[in-house]
N, C-alpha and C positions, 0 to 999 in steps of 0.2 A: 812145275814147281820143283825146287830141289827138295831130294829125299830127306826125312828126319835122320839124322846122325848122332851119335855123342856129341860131336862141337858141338853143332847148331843147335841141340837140343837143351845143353850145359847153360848155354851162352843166351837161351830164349828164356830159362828159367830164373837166372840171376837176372836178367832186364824183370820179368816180374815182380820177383820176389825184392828190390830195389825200386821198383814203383809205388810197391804199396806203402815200402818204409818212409819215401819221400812226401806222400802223402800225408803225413802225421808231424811233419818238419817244423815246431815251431815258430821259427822265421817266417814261414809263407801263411800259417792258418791263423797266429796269438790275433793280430791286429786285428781281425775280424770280427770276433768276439766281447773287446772291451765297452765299460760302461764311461760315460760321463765321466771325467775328474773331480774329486770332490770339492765341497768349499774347504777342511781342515785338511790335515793330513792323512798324506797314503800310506799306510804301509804295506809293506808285501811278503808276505811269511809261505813258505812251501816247502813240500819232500816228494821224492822221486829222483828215478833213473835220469828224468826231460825237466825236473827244475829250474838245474841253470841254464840248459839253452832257452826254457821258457823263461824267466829272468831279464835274459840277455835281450830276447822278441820283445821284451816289456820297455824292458831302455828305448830301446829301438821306438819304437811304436810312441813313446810318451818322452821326447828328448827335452821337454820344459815344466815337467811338472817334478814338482819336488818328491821324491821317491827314496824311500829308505826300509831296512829289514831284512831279514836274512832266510836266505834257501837252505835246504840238506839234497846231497844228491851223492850218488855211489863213486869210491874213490875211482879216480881217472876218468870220469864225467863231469868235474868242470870245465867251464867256458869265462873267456876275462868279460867282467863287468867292471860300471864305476858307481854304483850307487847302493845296488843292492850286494850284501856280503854270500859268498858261497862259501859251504862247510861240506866237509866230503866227507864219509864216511860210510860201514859193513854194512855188506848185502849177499846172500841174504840171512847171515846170522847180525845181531846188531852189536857195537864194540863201545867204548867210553864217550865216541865223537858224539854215535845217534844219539846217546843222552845228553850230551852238551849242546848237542842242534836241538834237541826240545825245550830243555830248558830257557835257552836264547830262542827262541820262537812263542813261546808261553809269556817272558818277559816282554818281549817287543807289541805284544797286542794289550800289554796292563795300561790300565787309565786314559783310555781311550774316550771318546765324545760321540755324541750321533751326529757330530758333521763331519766323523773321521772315515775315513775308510780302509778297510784292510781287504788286499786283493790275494788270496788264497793259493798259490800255483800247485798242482795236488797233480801225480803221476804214479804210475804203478813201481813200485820196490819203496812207498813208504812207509808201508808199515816195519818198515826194519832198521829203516834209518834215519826213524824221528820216533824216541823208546821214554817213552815217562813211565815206569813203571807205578802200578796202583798203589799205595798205603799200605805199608809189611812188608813190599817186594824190594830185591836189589836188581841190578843191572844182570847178576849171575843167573836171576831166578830165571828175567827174561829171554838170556839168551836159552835157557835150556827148555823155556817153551817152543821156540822157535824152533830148533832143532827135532823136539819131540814133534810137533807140528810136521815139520817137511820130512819126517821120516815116516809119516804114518798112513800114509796115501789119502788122505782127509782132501774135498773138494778146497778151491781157493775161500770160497762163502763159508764154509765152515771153517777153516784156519783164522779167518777177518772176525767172526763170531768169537770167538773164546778171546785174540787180540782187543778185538776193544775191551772186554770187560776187564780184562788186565792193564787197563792201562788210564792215564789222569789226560790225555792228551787225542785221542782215539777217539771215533764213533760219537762224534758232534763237540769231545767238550774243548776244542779247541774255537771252535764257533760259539761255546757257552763264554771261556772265557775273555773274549773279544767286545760282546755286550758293556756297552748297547750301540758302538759301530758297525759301521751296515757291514758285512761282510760277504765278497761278489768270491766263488770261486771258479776257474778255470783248473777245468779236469780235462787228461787226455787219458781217455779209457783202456786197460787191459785186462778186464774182466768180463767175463761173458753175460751177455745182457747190457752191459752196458750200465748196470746199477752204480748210482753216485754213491750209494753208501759203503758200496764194497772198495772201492777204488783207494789205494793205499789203506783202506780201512776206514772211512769215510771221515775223517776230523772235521769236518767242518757239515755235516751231514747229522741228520735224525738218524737213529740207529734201530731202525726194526726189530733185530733178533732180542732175544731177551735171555735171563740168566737161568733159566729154565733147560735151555735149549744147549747153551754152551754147556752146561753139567752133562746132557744127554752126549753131547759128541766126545765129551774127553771121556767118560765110560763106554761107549760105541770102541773107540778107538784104544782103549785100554794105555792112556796116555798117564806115562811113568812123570810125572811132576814134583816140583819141591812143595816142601812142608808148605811155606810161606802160600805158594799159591791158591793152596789147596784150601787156604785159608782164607785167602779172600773168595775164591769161589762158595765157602762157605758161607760168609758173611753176606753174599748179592747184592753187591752196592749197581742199581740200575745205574745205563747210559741216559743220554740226555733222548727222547723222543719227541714225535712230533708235535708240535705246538711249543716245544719248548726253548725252540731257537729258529728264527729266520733264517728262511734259505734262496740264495739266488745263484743257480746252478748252471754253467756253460760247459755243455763240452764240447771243446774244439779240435779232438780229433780221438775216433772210436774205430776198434778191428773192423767194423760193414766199411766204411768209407775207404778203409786200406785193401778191402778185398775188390771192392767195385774199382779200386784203382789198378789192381792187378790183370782184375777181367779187364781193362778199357788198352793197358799193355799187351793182353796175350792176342785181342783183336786185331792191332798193329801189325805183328808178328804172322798173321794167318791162323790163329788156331781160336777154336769155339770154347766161350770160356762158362763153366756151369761150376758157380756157386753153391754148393753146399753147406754153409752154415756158415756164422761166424761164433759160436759159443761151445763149439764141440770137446766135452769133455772124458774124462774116463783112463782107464790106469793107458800109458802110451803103447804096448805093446800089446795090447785089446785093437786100441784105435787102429794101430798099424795094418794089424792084420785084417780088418774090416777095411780099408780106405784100399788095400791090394785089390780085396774080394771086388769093389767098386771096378778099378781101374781094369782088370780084367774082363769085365764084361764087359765094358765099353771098347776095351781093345777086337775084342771075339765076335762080340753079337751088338754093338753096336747102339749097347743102355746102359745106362742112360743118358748117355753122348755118344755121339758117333766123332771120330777120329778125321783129321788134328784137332784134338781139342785138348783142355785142360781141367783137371778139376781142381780149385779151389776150395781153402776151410781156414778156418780159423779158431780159436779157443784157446782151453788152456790145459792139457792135458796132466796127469799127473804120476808120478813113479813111487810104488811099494817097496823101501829097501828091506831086504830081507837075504840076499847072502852073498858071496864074492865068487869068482870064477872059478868054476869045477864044483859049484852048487857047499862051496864053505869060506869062511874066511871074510873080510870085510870086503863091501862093493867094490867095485874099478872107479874109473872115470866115464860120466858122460852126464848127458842131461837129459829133460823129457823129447826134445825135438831127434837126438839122433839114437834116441830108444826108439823113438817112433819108429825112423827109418830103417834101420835096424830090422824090426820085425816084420815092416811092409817089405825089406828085401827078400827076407827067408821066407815070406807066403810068397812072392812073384815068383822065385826059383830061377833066376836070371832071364824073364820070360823077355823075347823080344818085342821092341817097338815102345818100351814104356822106363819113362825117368821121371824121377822126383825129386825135389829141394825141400826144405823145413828149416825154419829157423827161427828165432826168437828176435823178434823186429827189434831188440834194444842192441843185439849185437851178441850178447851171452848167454851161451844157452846152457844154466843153472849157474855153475863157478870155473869152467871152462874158459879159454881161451879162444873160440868157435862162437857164431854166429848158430849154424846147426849143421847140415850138411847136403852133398847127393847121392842120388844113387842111378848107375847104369844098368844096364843089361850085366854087366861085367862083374860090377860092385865085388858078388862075394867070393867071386873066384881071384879076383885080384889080393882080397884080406887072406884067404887061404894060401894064397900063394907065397905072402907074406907069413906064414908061422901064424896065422890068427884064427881059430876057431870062433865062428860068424854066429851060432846057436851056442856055444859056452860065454860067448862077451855079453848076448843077452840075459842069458839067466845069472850071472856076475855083473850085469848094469856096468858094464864097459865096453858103453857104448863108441865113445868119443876114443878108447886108444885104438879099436878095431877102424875106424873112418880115419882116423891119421895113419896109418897101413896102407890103407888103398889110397893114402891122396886126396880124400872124396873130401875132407871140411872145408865148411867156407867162413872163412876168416874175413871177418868187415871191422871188427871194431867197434868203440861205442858208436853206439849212431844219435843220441845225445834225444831219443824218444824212444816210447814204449806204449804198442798196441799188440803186445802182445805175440802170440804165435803166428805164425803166415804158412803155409801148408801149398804147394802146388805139385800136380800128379801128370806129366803131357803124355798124352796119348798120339805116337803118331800117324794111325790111321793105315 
């Protein structure tokens, strides 16, 4: 068999890492999933990065039934429909649209019948771009939770916690105000575990956490917030819970299903594919440097894979900002996937025989232009070579201008779904 190479190795990992994304492809999985048409009217209300291509799978799938209502999905991720309206709008801070998409989605489910039905299309980036802010708050308030949120290294489940309770539209009560129409939703998951409640922040879901818990995490996290919100936190106006709204929950495409897609591609290929999670979280430069610690011993001794193999992961890792290149100054550019990689380079130390890919299955990995990226044997001598200090772009979380240096980003584009992270390590044996 021919030797493991950079091409072949580059070239094995992008076929991966592009199986698992196909996997998740609206077009091929929506139809699967649908209920009965109703006897009254459908509507079809959603947010997410995969909206409008889920939308677009709806059309598709139900070409005779009368269908109306409107999606939110992130600018440059729609797709042409004729029935249902697409609205585009910020991610992931949220801008004038996301509130114009809630509001138009909160109106389209008013005055509804229980022979109506409203079909949900729910994907991960909506909690940012479908923003009802709570009673007190403005639009300003909420963007600058968000922001305090993703600067804080707070897990994805605890950012969705504090977000619903901020919000009139969040953590079921867009399922509250729908009642008493049955309300089916299609979820494509990219949170770990696979929890429906977390997913864009669960709108159409029973909201477990409680207002107890969100105070605990914005003082955990010492989360600089406006007056206003401080105030509704004050006040605890509970989410809707369970028993308080029906739920009829599908999901049609989850990071397990992307990663068994991945391993069933790297089998093709010749290489042993050993699944390591799909919920794996933790700050990305933590994870990296453990997923190296991994892939070398399997390269060396042989565990917990022996070579050609690959190891697979999935999750959703997270990034502490905290200071700019040369340890001052505001961060760089990059995102969680190629901090990841990033730090799994600097623990491998250009070790041979072992490459990785990561990337963020929606195509953007944080607000980049990058999918995520790879890494060779060569990786950091090639950034060095380029004027790039590979250990200062990490601790300045500039990640992504260090990977456009070496060449190494992988550029896909939207890919018009979102399961999340996809993580692949090949060991060539």
């Amino acid at each position: 068999m021919t030797a493991w190479n950079d091409s072949r190795a580059k070239d094995a990992l992008n076929r991966i890492f592009m199986a698992a994304v196909a996997s998740a492809d609206p077009a091929k999985v929506l139809q699967h999933h649908l209920p009965s048409p109703p006897k009254g009217r459908c509507v079809v209300v959603g947010a997410g990065k995969a909206s409008a291509a889920m939308a677009a799978a709806l059309e598709a799938a139900w070409p005779h039934v009368d269908l109306s209502g409107v999606v939110v999905t992130r600018y440059g991720h729609a797709v042409p429909t004729s029935r249902i309206e697409i609205i585009e709008a910020s991610h992931p801070v949220p801008d004038d649209k996301s509130a114009e998409a809630a509001k138009r989605i909160l109106a389209a489910v008013e005055g509804l019948t229980a022979e109506d039905m409203v079909i949900a299309l729910i994907s991960g980036g909506g909690s940012a771009l479908m923003v009802a802010p709570a009673e007190g708050m403005t639009l300003a308030d909420k963007m600058a939770v968000n922001r305090a949120l993703l600067a804080s290294g707070a897990t994805i489940s605890e950012m969705n916690a504090v977000r619903k309770h901020l919000s009139r539209i969040k953590g079921g009560r867009l399922a509250l105000a729908a009642k008493p129409a049955r309300v089916v939703s299609l979820l494509i998951s990219d949170v770990p575990g696979d929890d429906p409640s977390e997913i864009a922040s669960g709108p159409t879901v029973a909201d477990p956490s409680d207002i107890e818990t969100v105070r605990e995490i914005v003082s955990r996290y010492a989360l600089d917030l406006p007056e206003n919100v401080r105030k509704v936190l004050e006040k605890g106006e509970e989410t809707p819970k369970a028993g308080d709204i029906e739920e009829d929950i599908r999901l049609i495409a989850a990071p397990s299903l992307a990663l068994q897609a991945a391993a069933d591609e790297a089998v093709k290929l010749g290489l042993t594919p050993l699944i390591l999670g799909d919920s794996l979280e933790g700050e990305s430069k933590d994870v990296g440097a453990v997923m190296a610690g991994i892939a070398l011993s399997a390269s060396r001794k042989g565990l917990p894979v022996k070579g050609p193999a690959v190891l697979l992961s999935g999750g959703e890792t997270t990034v502490t900002l905290n200071r700019g290149v040369g340890g001052k100054g505001p961060a760089g550019k990059g995102g969680r996937n190629t901090e990841f990689l990033l730090s799994l380079a600097l623990t491998l130390k250009g070790a041979d025989g072992i490459w990785a890919i990561a990337g963020d299955s929606d195509g953007i990995d944080g607000v980049e232009d990058a999918a995520g990226a790879v890494v060779t044997p060569d990786t950091l001598a090639r950034m060095r070579a380029a004027g790039v200090d590979p250990r200062q772009s990490l601790v300045g979380h500039d990640s992504y201008t260090a990977f456009r240096a070496a060449g190494d980003l992988v550029v896909t584009g939207p890919t018009l779904t979102n399961v999340n992270d996809i993580r692949a390590i090949l060991i060539g044996g």
